[in-house]
LUMZADREN-786534 format. One record per residue (C-alpha): residue number from 1; residue in one letter; x, y, z. Coordinates in Angstrom, 2 decimals. Layout:
BEGIN
+-----+------+---------+---------+---------+
! pos ! code !       X !       Y !       Z !
+-----+------+---------+---------+---------+
! NUM !    A !       X !       Y !       Z !
...
+-----+------+---------+---------+---------+
***
This chain:
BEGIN
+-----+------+---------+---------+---------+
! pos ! code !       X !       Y !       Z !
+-----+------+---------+---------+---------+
!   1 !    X !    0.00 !    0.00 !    0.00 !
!   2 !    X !    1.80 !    3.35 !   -0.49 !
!   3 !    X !    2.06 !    5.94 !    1.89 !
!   4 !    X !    2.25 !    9.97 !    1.14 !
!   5 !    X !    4.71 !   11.93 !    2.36 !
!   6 !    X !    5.46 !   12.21 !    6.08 !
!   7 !    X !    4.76 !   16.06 !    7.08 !
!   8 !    X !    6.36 !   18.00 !    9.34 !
!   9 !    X !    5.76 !   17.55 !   13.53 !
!  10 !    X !    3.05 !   19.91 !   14.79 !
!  11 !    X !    3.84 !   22.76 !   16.06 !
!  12 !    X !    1.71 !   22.70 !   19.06 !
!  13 !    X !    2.38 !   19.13 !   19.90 !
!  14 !    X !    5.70 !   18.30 !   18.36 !
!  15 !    X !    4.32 !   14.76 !   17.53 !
!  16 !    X !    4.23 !   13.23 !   13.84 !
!  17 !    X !    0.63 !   12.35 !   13.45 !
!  18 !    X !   -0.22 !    9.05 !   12.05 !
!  19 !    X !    0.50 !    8.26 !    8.57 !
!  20 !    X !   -2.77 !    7.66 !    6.49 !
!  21 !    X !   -2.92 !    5.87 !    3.52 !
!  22 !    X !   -3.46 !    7.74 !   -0.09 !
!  23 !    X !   -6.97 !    8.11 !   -1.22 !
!  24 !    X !   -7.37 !    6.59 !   -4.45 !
!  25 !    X !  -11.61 !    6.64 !   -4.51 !
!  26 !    X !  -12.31 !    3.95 !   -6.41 !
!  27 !    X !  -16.58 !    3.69 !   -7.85 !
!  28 !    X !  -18.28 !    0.82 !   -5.82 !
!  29 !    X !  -18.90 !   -1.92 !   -8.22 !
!  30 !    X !  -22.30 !   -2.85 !   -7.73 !
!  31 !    X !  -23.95 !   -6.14 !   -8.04 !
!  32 !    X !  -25.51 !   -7.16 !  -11.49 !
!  33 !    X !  -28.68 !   -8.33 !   -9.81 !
!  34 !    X !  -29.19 !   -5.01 !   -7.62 !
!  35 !    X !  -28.44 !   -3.01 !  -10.61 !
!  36 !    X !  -31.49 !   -5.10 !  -12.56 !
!  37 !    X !  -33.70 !   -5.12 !   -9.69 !
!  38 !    X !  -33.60 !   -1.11 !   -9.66 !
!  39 !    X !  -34.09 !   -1.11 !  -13.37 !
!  40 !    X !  -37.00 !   -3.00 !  -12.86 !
!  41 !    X !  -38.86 !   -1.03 !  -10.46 !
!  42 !    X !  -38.31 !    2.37 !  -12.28 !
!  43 !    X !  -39.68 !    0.51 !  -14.96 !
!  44 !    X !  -42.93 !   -0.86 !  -12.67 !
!  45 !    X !  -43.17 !    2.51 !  -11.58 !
!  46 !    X !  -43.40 !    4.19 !  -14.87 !
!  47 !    X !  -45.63 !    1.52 !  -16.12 !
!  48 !    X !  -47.86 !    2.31 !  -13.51 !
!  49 !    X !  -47.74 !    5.73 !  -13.69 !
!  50 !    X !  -48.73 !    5.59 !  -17.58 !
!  51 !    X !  -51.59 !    2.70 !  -16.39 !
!  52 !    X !  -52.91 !    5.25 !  -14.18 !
!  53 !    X !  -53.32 !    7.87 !  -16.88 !
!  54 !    X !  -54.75 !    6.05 !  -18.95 !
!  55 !    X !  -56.99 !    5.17 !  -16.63 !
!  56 !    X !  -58.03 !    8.79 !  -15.65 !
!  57 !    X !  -58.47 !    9.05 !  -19.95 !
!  58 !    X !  -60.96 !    6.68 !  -20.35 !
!  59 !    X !  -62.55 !    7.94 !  -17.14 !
!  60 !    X !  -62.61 !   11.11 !  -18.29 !
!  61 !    X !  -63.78 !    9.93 !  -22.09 !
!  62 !    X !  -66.84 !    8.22 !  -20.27 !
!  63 !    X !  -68.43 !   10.80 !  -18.01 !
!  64 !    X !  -67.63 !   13.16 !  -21.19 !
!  65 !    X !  -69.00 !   10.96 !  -23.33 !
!  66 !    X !  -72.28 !    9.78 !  -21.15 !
!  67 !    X !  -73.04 !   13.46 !  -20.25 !
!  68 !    X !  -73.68 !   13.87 !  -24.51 !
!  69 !    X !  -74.96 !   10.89 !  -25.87 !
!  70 !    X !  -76.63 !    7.73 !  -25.35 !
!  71 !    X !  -74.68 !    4.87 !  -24.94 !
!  72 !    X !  -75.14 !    0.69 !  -25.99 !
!  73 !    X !  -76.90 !    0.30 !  -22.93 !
!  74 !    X !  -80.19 !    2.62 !  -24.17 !
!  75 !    X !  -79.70 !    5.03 !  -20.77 !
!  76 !    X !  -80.65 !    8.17 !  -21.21 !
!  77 !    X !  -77.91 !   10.78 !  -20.83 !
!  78 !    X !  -78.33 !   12.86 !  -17.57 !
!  79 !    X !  -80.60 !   15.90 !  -18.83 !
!  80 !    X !  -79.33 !   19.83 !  -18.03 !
!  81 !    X !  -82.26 !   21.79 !  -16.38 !
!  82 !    X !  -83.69 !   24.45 !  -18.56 !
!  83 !    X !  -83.56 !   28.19 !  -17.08 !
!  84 !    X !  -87.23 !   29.19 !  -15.90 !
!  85 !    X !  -88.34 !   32.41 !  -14.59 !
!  86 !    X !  -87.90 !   32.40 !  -10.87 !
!  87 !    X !  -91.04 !   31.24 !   -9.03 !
!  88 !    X !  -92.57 !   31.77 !   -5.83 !
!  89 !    X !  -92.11 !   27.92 !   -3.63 !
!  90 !    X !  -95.84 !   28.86 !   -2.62 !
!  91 !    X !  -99.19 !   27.14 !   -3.52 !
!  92 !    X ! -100.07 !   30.11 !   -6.23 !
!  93 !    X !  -96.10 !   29.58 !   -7.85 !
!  94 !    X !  -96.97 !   26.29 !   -8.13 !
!  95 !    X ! -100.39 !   26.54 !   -9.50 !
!  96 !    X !  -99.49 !   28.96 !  -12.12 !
!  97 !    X !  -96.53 !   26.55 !  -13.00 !
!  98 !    X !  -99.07 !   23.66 !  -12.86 !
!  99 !    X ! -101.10 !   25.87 !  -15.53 !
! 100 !    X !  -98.72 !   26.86 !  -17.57 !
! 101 !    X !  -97.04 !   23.25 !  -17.88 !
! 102 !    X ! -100.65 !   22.19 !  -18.50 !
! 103 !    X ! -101.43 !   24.48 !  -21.14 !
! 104 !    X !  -98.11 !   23.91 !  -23.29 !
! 105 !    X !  -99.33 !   20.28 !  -23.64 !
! 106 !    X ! -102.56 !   20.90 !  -24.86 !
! 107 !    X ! -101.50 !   23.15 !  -27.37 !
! 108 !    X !  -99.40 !   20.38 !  -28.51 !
! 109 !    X !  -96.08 !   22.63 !  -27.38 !
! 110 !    X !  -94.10 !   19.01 !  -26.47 !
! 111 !    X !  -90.93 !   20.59 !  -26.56 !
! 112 !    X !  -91.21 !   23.64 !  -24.41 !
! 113 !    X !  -93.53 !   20.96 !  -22.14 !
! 114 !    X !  -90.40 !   18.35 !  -21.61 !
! 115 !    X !  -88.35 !   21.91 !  -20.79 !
! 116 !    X !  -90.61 !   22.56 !  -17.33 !
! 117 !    X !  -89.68 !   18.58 !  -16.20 !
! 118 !    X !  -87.86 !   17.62 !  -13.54 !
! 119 !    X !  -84.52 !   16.48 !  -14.15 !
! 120 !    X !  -85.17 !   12.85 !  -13.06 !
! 121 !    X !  -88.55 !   12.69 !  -15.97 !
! 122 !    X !  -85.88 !   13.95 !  -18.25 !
! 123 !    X !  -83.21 !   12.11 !  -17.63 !
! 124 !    X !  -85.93 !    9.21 !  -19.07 !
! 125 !    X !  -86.42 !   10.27 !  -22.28 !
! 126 !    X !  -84.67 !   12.82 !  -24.72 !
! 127 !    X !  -86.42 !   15.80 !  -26.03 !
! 128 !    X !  -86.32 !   15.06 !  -29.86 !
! 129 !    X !  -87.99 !   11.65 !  -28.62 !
! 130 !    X !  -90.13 !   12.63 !  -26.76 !
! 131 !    X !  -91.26 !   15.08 !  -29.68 !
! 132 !    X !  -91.07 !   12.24 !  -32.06 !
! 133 !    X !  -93.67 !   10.14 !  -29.93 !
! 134 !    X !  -96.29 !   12.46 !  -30.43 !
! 135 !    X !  -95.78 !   13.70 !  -33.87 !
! 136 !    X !  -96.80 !   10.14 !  -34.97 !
! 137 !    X !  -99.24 !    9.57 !  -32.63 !
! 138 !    X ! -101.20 !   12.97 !  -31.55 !
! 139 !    X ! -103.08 !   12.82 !  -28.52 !
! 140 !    X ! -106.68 !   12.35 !  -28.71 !
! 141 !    X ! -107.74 !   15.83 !  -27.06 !
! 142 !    X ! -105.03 !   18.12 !  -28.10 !
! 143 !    X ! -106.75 !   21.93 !  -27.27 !
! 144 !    X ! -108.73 !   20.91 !  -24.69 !
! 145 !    X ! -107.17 !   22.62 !  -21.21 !
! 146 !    X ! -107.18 !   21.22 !  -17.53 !
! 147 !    X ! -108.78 !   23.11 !  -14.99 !
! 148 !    X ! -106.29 !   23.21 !  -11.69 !
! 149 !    X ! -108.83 !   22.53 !   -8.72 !
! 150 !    X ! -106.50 !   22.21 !   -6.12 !
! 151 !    X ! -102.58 !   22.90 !   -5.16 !
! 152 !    X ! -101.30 !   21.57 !   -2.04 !
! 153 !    X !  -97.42 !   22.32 !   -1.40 !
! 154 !    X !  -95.32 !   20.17 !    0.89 !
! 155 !    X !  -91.54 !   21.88 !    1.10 !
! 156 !    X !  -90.42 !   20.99 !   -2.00 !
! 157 !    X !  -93.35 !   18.87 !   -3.47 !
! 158 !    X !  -96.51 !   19.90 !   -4.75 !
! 159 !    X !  -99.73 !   17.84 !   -5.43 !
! 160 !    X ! -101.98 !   19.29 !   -8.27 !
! 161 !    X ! -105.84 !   17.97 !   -8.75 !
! 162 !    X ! -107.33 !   18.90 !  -12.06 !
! 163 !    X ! -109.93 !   17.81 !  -14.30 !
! 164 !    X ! -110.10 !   17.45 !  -18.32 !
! 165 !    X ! -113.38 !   17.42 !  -19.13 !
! 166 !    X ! -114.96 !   14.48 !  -16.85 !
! 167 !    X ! -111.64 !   12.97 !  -16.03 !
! 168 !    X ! -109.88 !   14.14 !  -13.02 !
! 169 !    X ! -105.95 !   13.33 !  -12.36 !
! 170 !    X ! -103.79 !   14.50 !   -9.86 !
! 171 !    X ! -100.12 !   15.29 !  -10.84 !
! 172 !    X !  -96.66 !   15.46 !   -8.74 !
! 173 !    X !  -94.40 !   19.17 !   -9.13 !
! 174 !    X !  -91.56 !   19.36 !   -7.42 !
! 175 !    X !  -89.46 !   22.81 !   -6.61 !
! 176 !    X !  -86.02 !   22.81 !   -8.98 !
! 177 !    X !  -83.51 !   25.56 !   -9.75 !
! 178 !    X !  -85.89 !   28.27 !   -8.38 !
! 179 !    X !  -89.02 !   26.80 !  -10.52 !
! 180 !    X !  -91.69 !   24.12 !  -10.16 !
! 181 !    X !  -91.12 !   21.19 !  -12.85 !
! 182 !    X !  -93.70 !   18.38 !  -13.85 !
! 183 !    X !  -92.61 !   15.23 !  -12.60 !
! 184 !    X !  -93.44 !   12.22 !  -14.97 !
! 185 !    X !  -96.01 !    9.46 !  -12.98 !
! 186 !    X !  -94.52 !    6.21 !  -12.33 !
! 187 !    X !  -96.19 !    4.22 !  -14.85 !
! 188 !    X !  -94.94 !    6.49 !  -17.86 !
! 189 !    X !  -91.45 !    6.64 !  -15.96 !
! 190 !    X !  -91.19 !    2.80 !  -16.33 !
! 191 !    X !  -92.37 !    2.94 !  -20.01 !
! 192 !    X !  -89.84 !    5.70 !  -21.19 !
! 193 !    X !  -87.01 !    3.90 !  -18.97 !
! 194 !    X !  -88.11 !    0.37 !  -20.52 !
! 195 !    X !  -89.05 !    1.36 !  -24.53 !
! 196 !    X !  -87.99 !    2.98 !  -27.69 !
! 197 !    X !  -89.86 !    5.09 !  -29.42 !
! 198 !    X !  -90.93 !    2.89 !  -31.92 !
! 199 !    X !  -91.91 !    0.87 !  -29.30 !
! 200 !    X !  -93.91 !    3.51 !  -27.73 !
! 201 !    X !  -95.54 !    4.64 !  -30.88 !
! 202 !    X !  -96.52 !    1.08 !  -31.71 !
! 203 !    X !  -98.40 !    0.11 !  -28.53 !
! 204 !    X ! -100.26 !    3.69 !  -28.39 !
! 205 !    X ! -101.64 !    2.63 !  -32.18 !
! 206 !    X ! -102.76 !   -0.41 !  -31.22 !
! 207 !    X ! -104.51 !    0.56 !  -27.56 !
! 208 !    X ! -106.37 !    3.13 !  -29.95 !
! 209 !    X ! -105.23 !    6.05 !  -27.90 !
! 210 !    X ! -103.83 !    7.84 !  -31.04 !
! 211 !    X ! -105.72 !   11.28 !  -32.36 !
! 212 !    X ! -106.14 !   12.00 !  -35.96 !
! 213 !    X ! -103.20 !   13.72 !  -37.96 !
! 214 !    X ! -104.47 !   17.39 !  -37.38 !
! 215 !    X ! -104.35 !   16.49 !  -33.10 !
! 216 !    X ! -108.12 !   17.52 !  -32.99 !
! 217 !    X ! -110.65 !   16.24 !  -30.46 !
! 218 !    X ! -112.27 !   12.99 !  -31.04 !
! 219 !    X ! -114.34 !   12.82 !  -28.02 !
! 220 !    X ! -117.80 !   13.75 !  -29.49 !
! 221 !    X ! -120.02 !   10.97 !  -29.72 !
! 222 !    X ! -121.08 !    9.53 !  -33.07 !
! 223 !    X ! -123.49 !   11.74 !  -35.58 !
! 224 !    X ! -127.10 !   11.21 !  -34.84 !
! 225 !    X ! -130.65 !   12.84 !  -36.10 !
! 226 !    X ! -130.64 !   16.56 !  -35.83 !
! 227 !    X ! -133.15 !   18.62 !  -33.41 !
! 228 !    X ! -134.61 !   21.37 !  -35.36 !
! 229 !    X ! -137.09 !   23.87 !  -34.76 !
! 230 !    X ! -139.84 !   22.63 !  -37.86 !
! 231 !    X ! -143.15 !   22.04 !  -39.55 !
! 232 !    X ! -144.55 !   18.44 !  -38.93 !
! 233 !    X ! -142.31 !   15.22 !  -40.47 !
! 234 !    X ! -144.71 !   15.53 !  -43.76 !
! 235 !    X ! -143.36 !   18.49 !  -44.51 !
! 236 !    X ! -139.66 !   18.05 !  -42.86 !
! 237 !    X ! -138.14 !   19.31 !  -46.31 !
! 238 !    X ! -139.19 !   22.35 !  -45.12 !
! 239 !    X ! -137.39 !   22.49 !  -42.03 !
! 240 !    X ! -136.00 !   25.24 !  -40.66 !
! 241 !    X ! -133.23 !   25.90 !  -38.50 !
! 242 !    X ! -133.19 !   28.66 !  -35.77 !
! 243 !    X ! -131.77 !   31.85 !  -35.23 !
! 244 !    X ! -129.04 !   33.45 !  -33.23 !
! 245 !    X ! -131.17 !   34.53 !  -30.24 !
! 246 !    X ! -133.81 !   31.47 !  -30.26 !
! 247 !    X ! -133.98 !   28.64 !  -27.74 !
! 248 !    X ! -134.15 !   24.86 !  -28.68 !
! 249 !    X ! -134.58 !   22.09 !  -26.07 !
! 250 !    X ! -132.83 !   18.79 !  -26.55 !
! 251 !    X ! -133.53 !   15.70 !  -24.32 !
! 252 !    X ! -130.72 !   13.13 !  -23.30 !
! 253 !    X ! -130.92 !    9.24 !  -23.12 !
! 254 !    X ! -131.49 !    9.34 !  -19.76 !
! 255 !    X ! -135.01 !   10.07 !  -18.41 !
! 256 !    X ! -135.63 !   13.44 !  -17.14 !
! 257 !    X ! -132.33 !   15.14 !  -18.86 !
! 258 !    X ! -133.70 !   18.00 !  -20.97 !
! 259 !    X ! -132.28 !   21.21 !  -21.06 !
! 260 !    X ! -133.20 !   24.61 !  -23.68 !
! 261 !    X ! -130.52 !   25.94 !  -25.48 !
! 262 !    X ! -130.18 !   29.33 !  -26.43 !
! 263 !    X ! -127.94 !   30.96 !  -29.10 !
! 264 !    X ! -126.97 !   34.05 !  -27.35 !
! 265 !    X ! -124.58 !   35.13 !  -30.07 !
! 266 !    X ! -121.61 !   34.56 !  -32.53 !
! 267 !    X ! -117.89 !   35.70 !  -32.47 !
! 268 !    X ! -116.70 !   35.72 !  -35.78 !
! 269 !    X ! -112.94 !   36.60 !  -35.17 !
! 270 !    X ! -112.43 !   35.74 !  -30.94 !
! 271 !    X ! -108.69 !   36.61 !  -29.45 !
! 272 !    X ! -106.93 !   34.10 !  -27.51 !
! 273 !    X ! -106.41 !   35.20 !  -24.02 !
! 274 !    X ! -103.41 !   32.39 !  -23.26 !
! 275 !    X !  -99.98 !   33.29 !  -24.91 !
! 276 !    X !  -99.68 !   29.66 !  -24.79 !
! 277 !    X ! -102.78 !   27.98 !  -26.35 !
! 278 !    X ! -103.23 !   30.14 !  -29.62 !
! 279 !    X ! -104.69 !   29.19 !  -33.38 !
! 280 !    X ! -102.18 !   27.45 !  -35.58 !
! 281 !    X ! -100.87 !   29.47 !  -38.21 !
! 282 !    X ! -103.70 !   30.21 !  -41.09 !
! 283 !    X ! -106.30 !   29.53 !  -38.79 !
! 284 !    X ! -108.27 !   31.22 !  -36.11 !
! 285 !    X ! -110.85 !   31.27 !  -33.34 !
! 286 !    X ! -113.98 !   31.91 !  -33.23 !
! 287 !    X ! -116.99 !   31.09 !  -30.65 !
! 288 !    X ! -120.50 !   31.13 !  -29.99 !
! 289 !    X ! -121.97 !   31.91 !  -26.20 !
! 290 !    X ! -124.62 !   29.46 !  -25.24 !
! 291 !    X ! -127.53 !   29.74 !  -22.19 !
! 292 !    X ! -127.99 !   26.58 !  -21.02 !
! 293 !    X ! -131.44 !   26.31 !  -18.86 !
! 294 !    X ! -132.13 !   22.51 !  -16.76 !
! 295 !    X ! -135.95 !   22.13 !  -17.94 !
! 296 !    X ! -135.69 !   18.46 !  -16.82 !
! 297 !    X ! -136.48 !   16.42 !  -13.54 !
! 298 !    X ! -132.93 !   15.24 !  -13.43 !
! 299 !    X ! -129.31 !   17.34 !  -12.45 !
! 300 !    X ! -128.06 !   17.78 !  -15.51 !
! 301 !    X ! -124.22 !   17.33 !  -15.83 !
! 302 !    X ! -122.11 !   17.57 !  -19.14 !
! 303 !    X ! -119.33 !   18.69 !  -21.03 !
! 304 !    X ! -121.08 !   21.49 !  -23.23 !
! 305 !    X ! -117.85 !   20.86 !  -25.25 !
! 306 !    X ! -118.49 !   17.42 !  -26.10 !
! 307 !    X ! -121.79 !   18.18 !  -27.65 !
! 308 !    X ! -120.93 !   20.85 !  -29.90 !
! 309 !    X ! -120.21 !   21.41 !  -34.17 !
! 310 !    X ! -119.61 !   23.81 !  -35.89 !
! 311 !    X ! -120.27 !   23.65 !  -39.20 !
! 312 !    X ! -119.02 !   25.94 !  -42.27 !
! 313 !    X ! -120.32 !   26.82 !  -45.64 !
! 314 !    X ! -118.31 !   23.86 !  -47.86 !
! 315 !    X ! -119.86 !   21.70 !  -45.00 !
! 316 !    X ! -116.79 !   20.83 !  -43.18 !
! 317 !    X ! -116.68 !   20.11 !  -39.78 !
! 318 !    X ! -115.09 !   21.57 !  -36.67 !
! 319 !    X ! -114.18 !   20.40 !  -32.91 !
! 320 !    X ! -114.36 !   22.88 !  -30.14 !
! 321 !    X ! -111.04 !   23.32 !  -28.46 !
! 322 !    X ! -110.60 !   24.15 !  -24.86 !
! 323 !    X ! -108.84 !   27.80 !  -25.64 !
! 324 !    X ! -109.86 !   30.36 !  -23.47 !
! 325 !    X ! -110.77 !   34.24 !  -25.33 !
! 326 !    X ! -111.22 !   37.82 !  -24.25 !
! 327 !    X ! -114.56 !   37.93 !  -25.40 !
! 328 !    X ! -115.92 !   36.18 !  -22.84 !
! 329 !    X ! -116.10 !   33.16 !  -20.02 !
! 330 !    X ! -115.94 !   29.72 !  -21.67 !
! 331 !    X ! -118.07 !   26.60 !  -20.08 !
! 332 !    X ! -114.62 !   24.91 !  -19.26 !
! 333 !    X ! -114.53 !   21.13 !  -18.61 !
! 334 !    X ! -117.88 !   20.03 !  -17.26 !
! 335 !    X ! -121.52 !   21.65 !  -16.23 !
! 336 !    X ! -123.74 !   20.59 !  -13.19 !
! 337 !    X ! -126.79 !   22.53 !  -13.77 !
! 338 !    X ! -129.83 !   21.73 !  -10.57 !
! 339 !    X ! -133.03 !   21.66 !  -11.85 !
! 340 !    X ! -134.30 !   25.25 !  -13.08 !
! 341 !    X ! -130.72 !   26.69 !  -13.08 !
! 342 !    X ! -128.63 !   28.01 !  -15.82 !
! 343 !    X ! -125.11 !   28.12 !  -17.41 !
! 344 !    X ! -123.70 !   30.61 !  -19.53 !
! 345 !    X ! -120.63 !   30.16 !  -21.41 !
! 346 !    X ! -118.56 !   30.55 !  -24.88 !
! 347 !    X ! -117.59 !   27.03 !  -26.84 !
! 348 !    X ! -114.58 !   28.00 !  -29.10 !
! 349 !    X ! -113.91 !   26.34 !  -32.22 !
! 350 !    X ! -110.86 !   26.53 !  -34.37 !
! 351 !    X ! -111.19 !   27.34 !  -38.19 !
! 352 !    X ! -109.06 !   28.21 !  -41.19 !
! 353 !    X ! -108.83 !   31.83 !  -41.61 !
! 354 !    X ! -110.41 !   31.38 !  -44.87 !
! 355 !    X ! -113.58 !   29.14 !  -43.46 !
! 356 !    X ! -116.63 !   30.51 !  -43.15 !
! 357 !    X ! -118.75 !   29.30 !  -40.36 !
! 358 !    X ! -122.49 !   28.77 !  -41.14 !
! 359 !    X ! -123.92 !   26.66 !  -38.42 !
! 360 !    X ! -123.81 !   25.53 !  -35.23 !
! 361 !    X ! -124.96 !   22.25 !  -33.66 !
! 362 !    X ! -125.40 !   21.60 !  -30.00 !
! 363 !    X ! -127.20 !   19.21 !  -27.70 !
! 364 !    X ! -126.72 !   17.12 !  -24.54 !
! 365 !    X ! -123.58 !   14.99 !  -24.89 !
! 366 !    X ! -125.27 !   11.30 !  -24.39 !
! 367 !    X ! -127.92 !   12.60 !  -25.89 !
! 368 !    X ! -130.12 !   11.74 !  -29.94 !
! 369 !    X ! -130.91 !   15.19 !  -30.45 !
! 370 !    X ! -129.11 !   18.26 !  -31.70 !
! 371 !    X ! -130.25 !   21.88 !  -32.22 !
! 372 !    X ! -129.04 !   23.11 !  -35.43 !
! 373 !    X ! -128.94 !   27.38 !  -35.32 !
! 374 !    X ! -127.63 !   29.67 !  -38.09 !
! 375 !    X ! -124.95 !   31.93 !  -37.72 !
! 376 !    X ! -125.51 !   34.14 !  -40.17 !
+-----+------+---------+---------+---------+
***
């Protein structure tokens, strides 16, 4: 081993301190196997580093990916709430909600309908589909309104009875994003979460549930035999038909259901009072105000709806529609008229802008006869 130098003795101690051997640093060989294990573990490490990552990119791919379309699976992507107008989380918020909500639908207005849901009823069903169901299969009694009876809030829930002419339903609200939204009842939330559209469409065809092409009403009972004011049958080509201003009484099928009908007058050109439920483009409304009198023995209750026609001058056809104008107060869903009392109410009818209307038929809804009046 060689030695350096031997230095001088200190001057403090006048000793020779202890030779040391000369440095000669050397790198520490080290073992194959160590170096191979440490190769291996920056490579584990970067392999799971780069797993990782790709993890968090598929992760990130799906909830992208499931928050825009629909996947194999046929879930609905989650739906994003549509801004409302604040409302009021009272009774008369939700009521007007309820109303509005109500309205859209029976102006056939799917779209802005599906945009007062709650996020859960959308989340069920996409827009566009939900548009799609009804444009090939309109609903029976598109035009004719519900009529909220009662609203009865519960924190964040609301319960909402109305009626539809003689049917009565009672629908769930609930309070989201500062606005009451429509929440879908469980029976349609299992068919949207279970069917396609075409699947949809297909059983609503063959239950019969499906309107005609134009939407319209097709609740009024079958034609039968007119009512007129006339001569005796020998001379019944000589009928005549009464006046705006004349009474006709019409009997039902049940005995002691008769009521007189009188034409109180015609609105040629009525304005809708609803910024919701308004004429389809080309067309327009017009209405006739009726005084119904109970001349029977029995309560007379009806849909004055139901039993009225209005015919126009090519002799085509029209359904009333439940649209509320300024002109006056319509009849609304159902009548019940004690014996002796009366009604009073508009019936509006929806007609091309060209169309003019000629007559009007009325009479009790299960009813034979029909008053037949003149409009002009």
């Amino acid at each position: 081993m060689a030695y350096g130098p031997v230095p001088p003795p200190h001057h403090a101690t006048g000793r020779y301190p202890v030779r040391q051997p000369m440095p000669q640093p050397q790198p520490m060989p080290q073992p194959q196997q160590r170096r191979g294990g440490s190769a291996l573990a920056v490579a584990t490490i970067a392999l799971a580093v780069v797993a990782l990552l790709g993890v968090s990119v598929v992760a990130t791919l799906m909830v992208l990916d499931s928050a825009t379309s629909t996947g194999s699976s046929g879930e609905t992507p989650e739906a994003v709430l549509v801004d409302l107008p604040a409302q009021e989380q009272t009774e008369a918020g939700a009521r007007a909600a309820a109303q509005q909500a109500f309205d859209l639908y029976s102006a056939g207005s799917y779209g802005e309908f599906w945009d007062r849901w709650s996020a859960q009823s959308q989340s069920l069903i996409p827009r566009d589909d939900y548009i799609s169901v009804f444009e090939q299969c309109p609903q029976a009694a598109q035009n004719l309104r519900f009529t909220i009876d009662s609203v009865t809030v519960d924190g964040t829930g609301a319960k909402v009875n109305a009626n539809r002419l003689i049917a009565a339903f009672t629908f769930d609200f609930t309070y989201e994003g500062q606005a009451w939204r429509y929440v879908l009842p469980a029976d349609q939330q299992q068919e949207y979460r279970t069917k396609n559209v075409d699947q949809l469409v297909q059983e609503r065809r063959a239950s019969g549930v499906c309107g005609g092409q134009d939407g319209g009403l097709r609740l009024t009972p079958p034609p039968t035999p007119s009512f007129v004011t006339q001569t005796p049958t020998a001379q019944a080509q000589t009928t005549t038909v009464a006046k705006v201003g004349e009474t006709i009484t019409v009997k039902g099928l049940q005995p002691g259901v008769e009521v007189a009908v009188t034409l109180d007058r015609f609105i040629g050109n009525a304005t809708p009072s609803s910024q919701f439920l308004k004429p389809k483009d080309g067309n327009r409304y017009v209405a006739v105000e009726l005084t119904v009198k109970n001349v029977g023995q029995e309560v007379y209750t009806d849909s004055p709806i139901v039993g009225g026609a209005l015919i126009d001058s090519e002799g085509r056809q029209h359904q009333p529609t439940l649209a509320e104008v300024t002109e006056g107060t319509s009849f609304g869903g159902s009548i019940t008229v004690n014996r002796g009392d009366i009604r009073k109410g508009l019936i509006v009818f929806e007609v091309p802008a060209s169309a003019t209307p000629a007559k009007l038929q009325f009479g009790v809804a299960v009813g034979w006869q029909k008053g037949e009046w003149a409009l002009f």
